[in-house]
C-alpha positions as CSV (number, residue, x, y, z in Angstrom):
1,X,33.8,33.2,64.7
2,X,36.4,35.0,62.6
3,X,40.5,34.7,63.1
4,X,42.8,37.1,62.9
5,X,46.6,35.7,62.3
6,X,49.2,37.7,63.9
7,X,52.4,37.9,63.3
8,X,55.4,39.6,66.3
9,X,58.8,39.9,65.5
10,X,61.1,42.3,66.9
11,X,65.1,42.9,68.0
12,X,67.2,40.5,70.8
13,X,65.4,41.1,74.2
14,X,62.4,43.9,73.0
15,X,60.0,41.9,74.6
16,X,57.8,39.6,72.5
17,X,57.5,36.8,74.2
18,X,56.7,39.0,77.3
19,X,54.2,40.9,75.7
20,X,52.2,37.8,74.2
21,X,52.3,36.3,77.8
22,X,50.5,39.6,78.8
23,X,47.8,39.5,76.6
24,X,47.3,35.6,77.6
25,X,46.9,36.6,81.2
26,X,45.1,39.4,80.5
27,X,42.8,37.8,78.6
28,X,42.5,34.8,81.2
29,X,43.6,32.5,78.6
30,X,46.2,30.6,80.8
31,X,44.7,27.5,82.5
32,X,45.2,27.4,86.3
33,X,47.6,24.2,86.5
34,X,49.7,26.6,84.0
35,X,50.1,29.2,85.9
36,X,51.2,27.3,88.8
37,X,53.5,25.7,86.9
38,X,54.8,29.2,85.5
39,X,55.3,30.8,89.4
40,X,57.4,27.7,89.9
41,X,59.5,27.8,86.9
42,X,59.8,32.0,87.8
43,X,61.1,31.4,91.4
44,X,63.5,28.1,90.0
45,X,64.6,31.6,88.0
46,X,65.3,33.5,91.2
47,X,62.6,36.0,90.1
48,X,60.0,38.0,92.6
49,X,58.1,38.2,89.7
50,X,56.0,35.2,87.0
51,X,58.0,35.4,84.1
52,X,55.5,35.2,81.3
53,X,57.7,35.0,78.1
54,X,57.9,31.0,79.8
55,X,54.8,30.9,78.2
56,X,56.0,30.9,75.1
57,X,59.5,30.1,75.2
58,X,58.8,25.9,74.9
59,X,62.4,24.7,73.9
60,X,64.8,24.3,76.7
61,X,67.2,26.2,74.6
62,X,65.1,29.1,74.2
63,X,64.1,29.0,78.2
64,X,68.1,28.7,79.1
65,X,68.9,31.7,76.6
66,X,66.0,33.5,77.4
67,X,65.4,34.0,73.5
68,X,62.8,32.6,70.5
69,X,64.4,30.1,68.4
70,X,61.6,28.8,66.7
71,X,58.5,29.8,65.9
72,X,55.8,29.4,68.3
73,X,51.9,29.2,67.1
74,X,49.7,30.7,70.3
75,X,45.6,30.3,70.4
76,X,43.3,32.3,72.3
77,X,40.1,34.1,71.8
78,X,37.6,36.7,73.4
79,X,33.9,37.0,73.1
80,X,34.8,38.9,69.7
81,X,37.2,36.9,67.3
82,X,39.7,34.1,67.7
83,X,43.0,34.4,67.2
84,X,46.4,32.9,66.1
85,X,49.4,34.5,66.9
86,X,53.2,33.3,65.5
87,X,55.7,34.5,67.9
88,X,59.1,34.9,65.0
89,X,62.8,34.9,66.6
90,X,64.1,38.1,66.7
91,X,67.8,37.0,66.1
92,X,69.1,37.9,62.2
93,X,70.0,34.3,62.2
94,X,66.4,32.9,62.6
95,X,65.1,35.5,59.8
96,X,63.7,32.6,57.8
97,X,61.7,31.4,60.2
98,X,59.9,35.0,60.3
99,X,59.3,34.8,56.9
100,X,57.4,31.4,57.3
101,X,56.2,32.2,60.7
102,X,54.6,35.3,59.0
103,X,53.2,34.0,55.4
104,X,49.7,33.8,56.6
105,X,49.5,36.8,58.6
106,X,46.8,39.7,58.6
107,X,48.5,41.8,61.1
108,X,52.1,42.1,61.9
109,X,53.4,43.0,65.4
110,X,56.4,44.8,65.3
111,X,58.1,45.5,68.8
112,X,60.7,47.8,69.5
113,X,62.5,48.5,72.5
114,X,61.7,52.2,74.2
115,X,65.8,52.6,75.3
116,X,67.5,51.2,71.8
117,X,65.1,52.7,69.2
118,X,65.1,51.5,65.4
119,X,67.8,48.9,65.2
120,X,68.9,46.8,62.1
121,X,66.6,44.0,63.0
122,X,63.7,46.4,63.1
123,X,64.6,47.2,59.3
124,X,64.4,43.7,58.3
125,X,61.5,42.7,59.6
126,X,59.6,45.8,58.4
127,X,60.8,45.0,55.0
128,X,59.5,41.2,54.9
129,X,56.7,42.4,56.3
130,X,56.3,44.6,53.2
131,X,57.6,42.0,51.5
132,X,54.3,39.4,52.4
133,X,52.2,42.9,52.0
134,X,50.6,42.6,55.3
135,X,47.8,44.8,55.6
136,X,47.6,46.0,59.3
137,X,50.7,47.4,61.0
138,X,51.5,47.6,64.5
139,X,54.4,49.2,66.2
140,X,54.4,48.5,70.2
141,X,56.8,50.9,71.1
142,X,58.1,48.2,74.4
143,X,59.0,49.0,77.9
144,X,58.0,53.0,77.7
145,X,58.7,51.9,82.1
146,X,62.0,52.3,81.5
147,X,62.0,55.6,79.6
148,X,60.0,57.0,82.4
149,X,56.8,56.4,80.0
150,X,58.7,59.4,78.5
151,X,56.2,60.8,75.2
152,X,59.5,62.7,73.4
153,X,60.9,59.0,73.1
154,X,57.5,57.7,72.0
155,X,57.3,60.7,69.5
156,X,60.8,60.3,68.7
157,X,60.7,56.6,67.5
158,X,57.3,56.9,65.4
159,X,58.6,59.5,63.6
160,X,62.0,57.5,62.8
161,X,59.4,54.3,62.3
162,X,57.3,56.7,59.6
163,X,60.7,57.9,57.6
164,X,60.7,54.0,57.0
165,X,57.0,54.2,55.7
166,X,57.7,57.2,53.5
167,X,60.7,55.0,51.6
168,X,58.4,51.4,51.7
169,X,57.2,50.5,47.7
170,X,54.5,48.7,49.8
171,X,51.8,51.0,51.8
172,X,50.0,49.4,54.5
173,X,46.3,49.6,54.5
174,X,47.0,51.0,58.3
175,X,49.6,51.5,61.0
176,X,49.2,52.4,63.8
177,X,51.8,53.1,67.2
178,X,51.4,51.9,70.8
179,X,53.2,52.7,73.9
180,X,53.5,50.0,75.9
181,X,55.2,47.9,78.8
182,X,54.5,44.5,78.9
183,X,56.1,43.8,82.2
184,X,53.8,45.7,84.2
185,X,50.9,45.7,81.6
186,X,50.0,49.2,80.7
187,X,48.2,49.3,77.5
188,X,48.5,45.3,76.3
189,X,45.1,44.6,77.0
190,X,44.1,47.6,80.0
191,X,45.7,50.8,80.9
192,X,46.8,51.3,84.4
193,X,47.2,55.1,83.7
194,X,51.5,54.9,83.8
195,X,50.5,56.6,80.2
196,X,48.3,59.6,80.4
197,X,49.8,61.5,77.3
198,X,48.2,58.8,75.1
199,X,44.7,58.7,74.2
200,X,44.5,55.7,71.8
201,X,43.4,52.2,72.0
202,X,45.4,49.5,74.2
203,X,46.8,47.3,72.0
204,X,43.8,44.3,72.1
205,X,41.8,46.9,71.4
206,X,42.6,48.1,68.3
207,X,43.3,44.2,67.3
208,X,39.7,43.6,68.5
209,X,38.1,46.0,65.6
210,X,40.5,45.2,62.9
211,X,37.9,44.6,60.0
212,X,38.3,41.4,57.6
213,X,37.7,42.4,53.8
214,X,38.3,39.2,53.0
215,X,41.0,40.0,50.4
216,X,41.1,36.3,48.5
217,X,37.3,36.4,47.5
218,X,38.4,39.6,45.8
219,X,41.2,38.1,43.7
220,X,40.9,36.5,40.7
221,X,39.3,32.7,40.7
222,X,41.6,29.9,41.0
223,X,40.9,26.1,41.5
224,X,44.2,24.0,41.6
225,X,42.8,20.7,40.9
226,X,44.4,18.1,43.8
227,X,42.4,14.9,43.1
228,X,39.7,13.7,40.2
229,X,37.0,11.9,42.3
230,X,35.5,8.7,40.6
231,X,33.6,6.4,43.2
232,X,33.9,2.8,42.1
233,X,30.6,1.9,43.5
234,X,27.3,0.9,41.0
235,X,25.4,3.4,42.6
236,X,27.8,6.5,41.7
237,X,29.3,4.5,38.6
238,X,29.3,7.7,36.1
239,X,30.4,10.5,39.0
240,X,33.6,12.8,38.1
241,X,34.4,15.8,40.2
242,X,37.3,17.3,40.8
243,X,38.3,17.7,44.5
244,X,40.9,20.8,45.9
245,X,40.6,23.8,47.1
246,X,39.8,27.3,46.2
247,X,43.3,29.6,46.1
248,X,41.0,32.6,45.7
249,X,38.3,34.7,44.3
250,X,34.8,32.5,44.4
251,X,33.2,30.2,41.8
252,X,29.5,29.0,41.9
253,X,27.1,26.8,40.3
254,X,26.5,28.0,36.5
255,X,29.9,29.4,36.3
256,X,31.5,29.1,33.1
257,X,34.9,27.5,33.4
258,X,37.5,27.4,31.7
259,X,40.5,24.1,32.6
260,X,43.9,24.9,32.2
261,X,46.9,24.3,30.8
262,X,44.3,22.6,27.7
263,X,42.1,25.6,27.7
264,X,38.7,23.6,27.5
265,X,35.7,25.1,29.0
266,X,32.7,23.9,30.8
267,X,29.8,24.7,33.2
268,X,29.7,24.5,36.8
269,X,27.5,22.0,37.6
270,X,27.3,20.5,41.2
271,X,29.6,22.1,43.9
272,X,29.6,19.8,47.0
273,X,31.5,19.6,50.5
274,X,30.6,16.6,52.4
275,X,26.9,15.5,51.9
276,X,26.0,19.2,51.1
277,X,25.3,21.2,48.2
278,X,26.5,24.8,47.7
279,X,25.5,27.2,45.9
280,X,29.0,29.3,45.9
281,X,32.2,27.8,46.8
282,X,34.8,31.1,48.4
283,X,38.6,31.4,48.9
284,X,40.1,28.5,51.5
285,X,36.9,26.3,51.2
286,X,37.6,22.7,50.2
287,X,35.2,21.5,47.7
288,X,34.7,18.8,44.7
289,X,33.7,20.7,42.1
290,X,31.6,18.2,38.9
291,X,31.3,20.3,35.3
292,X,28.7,19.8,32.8
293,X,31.1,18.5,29.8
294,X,33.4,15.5,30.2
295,X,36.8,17.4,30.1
296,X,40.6,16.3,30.2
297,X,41.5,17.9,33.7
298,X,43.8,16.2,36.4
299,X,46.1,17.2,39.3
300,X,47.9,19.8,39.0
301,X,45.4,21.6,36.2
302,X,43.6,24.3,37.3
303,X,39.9,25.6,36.6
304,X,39.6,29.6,36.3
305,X,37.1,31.9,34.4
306,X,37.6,32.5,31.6
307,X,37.5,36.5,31.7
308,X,40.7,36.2,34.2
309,X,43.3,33.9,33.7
310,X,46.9,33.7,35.4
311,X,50.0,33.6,33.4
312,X,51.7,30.1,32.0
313,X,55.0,30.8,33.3
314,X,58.2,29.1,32.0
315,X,60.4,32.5,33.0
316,X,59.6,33.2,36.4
317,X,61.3,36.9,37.8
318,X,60.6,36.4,41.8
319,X,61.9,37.6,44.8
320,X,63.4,34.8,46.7
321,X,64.0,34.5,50.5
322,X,66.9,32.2,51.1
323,X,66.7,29.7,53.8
324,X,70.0,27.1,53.3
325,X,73.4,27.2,54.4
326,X,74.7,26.9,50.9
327,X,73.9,29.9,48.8
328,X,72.1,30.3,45.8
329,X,74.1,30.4,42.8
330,X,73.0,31.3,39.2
331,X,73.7,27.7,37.1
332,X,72.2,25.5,39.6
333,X,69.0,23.8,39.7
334,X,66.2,23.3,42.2
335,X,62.2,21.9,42.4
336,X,59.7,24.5,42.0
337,X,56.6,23.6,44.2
338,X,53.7,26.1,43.5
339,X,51.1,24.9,44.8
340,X,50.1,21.3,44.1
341,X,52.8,21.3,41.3
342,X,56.2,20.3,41.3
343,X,58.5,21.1,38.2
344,X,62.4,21.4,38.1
345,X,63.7,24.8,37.6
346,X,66.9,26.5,36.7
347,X,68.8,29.8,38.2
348,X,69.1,32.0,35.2
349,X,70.2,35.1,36.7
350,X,70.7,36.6,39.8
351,X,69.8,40.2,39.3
352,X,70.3,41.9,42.9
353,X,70.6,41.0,47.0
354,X,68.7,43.7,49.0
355,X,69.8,45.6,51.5
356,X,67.4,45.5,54.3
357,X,68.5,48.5,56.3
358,X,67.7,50.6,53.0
359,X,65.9,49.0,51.0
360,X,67.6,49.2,48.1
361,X,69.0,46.8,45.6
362,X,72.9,45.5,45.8
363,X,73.8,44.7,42.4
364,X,76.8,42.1,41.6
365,X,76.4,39.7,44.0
366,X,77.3,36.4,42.8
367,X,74.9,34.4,45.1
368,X,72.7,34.8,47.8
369,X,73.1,33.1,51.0
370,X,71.5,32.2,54.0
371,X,68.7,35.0,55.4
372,X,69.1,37.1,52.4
373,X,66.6,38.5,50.3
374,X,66.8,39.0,46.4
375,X,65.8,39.0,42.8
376,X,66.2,36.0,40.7
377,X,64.8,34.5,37.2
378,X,64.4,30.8,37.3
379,X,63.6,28.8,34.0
380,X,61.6,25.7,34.4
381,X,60.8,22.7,32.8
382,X,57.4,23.1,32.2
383,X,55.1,25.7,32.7
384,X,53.6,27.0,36.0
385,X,50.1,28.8,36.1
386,X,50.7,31.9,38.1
387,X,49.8,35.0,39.1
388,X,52.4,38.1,40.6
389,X,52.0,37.9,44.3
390,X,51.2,41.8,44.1
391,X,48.1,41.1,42.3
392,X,47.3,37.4,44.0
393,X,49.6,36.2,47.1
394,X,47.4,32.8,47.0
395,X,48.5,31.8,44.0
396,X,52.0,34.2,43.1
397,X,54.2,32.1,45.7
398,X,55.9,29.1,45.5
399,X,58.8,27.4,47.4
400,X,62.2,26.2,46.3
401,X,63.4,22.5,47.3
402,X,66.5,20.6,47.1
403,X,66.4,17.9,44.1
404,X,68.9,15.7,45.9
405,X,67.9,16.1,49.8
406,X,64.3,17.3,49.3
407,X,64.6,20.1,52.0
408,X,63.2,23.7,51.6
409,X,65.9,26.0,50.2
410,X,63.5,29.7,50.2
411,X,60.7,31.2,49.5
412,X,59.7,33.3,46.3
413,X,57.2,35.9,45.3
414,X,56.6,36.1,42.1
415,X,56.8,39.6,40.4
C-alpha cells in the first residue's frame, strides 16, 4: 500500500492541530482507551466539548500553550493508501522545524484562518513550500463557522492565496482550496451540508486520489556507495558488492556503470536485497549492488550512468535555511554533509536574505540569522557529486553542521 507524506503548517491558532484530530476521528483512527483519555483531558480543560488538537499536541508545553512546538509525525490509513502526516509549528520562531518537518513531503497543507485571512506566516510557509517544490497544494480555508460559512470570504481569500501563485518561480503540479471547519467537521473527511455553495471534494477526498508519479525513478540515476561488502567466510571468499541505497532514477542488471569521482566503468552484474535477486533496483530501495570488473569504489563514491552524470562541485551556489542562534557570516567555516559525505566548507559570499512576504531578494545583508532564508556560495575542501535540487531534490541537498559542536546549522538547496 502506497504513502502519501503530508505536510500542515499554518499561522498561531488557524487550527492544525484541530483539523488533524478530525481527520483521526473521522477516519476511526483513535483507539478507544485514547479517546477516553482525551474527554478527560477536555473536561480537566473545562471544555463541553473533546478537544482534539490533544491529540497531537504531546509536549506539556504545547498542551499548557495550546500551540505546536515541535514537530509531530501522525500515522493512519484507509482501505486506499497510508499516510504520514508532520504537523509543523506555526510560530515564526519554529520556522526551521517546518522546513525539516516538510523535506519529505508530497503534499503540503496550508491552513488559514477564515476571520484573519493571509497573514505573514502564511507567506513564509508558502514560500518554503516552494522552496522544497512540493507538488500538491492545499489551502484549507479554517473555521468558514465563524464567518457564517460565508462564500465572499472563501472567494475572497483564494483569490488573495492565487495573487501569491501568480508571483511564485515555482508552479505547483496542483492546488486546490477547501472550505472547512474542523471544530464541527464539515468537509475534513464528510460534509454535514453547513457548506452548500461548494461543490468540491472534502478534504480526504481529494488527498485520497492524489496520484504518485513517482518522481525519483524519473530523475537521473544515483547510487551513493555507504558500505563495500566482502564476507570473510570460505564459501563467499571472492564476493565484492557495494551496499547503499538508490538516491533516484533506477539501475538494473546489464546496466553499464560508470564509479565516480575515478570515472571507471563497469557492468551491472548481480543486484540483491536480502536472499533475493532483482532484476531492477528503483529510487529509496536498499540494495548491494556486485559489477562485473574489479573497480576502485568505496564510501562515499557514487555509481551513475554514464549518459547522466551530476556535477563535481567544489563552488556550491545554494539556498540555505538557517537554523542556529548565531548567524551565518561570510569567512566562517562549517561541515558539508551531502549525503553519505562529509567535507568542510567555507562561506564565500553571501549574496542575498529573502524576504518571505514578497519574495524577493534583500541584498546587503551581512549575515543571515536564525529562521532566515538566503543565497550563499560555499567552497569546499574537496569535491561533492551533485545535482541542482530543481533538477534532482534526492541528491541536490545537503545539510550544514558545526565543526566544533557538531549540531545542524541549516539546510541548503543547491541551485
Amino acid at each position: 500500500m502506497e504513502v502519501l507524506r503530508i505536510a500542515t503548517s499554518g499561522s498561531v491558532d488557524d487550527g492544525k492541530s484541530t483539523l488533524i484530530g478530525r481527520l483521526l476521528y473521522d477516519t476511526h483512527s483513535i483507539p478507544q482507551d485514547k479517546m477516553e483519555a482525551l474527554h478527560a483531558a477536555s473536561k480537566r480543560k473545562g471544555l463541553d466539548f473533546t478537544d482534539l488538537s490533544l491529540l497531537t499536541d504531546g509536549l506539556v508545553a504545547e498542551r499548557e500553550q495550546g500551540i505546536t512546538i515541535d514537530v509531530a509525525h501522525i500515522y493512519f490509513s484507509t482501505p486506499t493508501r497510508k499516510y504520514i502526516i508532520a504537523d509543523t509549528p506555526g510560530h515564526i520562531e519554529y520556522t526551521r522545524n517546518m522546513v525539516t518537518g516538510a523535506s519529505n513531503a508530497q503534499a503540503s497543507l496550508i491552513l488559514i484562518d477564515a476571520r484573519k485571512g493571509i497573514v505573514e506566516q502564511t507567506y513564509r510557509h508558502f514560500f518554503i513550500a516552494s522552496l522544497l517544490r512540493i507538488p500538491y497544494l492545499v489551502i484549507c480555508v479554517n473555521k468558514m463557522d465563524l464567518v457564517d460559512y460565508s462564500q465572499a470570504r472563501f472567494n475572497q481569500i483564494v483569490e488573495e492565496f492565487q495573487q501569491l501563485l501568480a508571483n511564485a518561480s515555482y508552479q505547483a503540479t496542483e492546488v486546490v482550496f477547501i472550505p472547512v471547519s474542523s471544530l464541527y467537521g464539515e468537509n475534513v473527511a464528510t460534509t454535514n451540508g453547513a457548506i452548500t455553495w461548494y461543490q468540491g471534494p472534502t478534504l480526504l477526498e481529494y488527498l485520497e486520489q492524489i496520484s504518485f508519479d513517482h518522481a525519483d525513478s524519473k530523475h537521473p540515476a544515483r547510487f551513493p556507495i555507504q558500505s563495500v561488502i566482502r564476507p570473510r567466510t570460505t564459501e563467499y571468499h571472492d564476493f565484492r558488492g557495494f551496499a547503499g541505497k538508490v538516491a533516484s532514477g533506477h539501475f538494473s542488471v546489464g546496466d553499464e556503470v560508470i564509479s565516480l569521482p575515478s570515472g571507471q566503468k563497469s557492468k551491472i552484474k548481480t543486484i540483491e536485497q536480502f536472499e533475493k535477486q532483482l532484476q531492477t533496483a528503483q529510487a529509496r530501495e536498499s540494495v548491494v549492488i556486485t559489477l562485473e570488473d574489479e573497480i576502485d569504489s568505496s564510501r562515499g563514491n557514487m555509481l551513475v550512468k554514464p549518459e547522466d552524470q551530476p556535477q563535481q562541485l567544489k563552488e556550491i551556489k545554494a539556498q540555505i535555511c538557517w537554523m542556529d542562534q548565531q548567524p551565518l557570516t561570510v569567512g566562517k567555516t562549517y561541515l558539508v554533509q551531502h549525503g553519505v559525505n562529509r567535507v568542510k566548507a567555507k562561506v564565500q559570499q553571501l549574496h542575498y536574505v529573502t524576504d518571505v512576504t514578497s519574495h524577493q531578494p534583500v541584498e546587503g545583508k551581512a549575515s543571515l540569522g536564525l529562521n532566515d532564508i538566503g543565497s550563499i556560495t560555499l567552497k569546499t575542501a574537496s569535491p561533492i557529486l551533485a545535482d541542482t535540487y530543481a533538477s534532482n531534490p534526492a541528491n541536490g541537498a545537503f545539510i550544514l553542521i558545526d565543526e566544533f559542536n557538531n549540531t545542524t546549522v541549516g539546510v541548503g538547496f543547491i541551485e
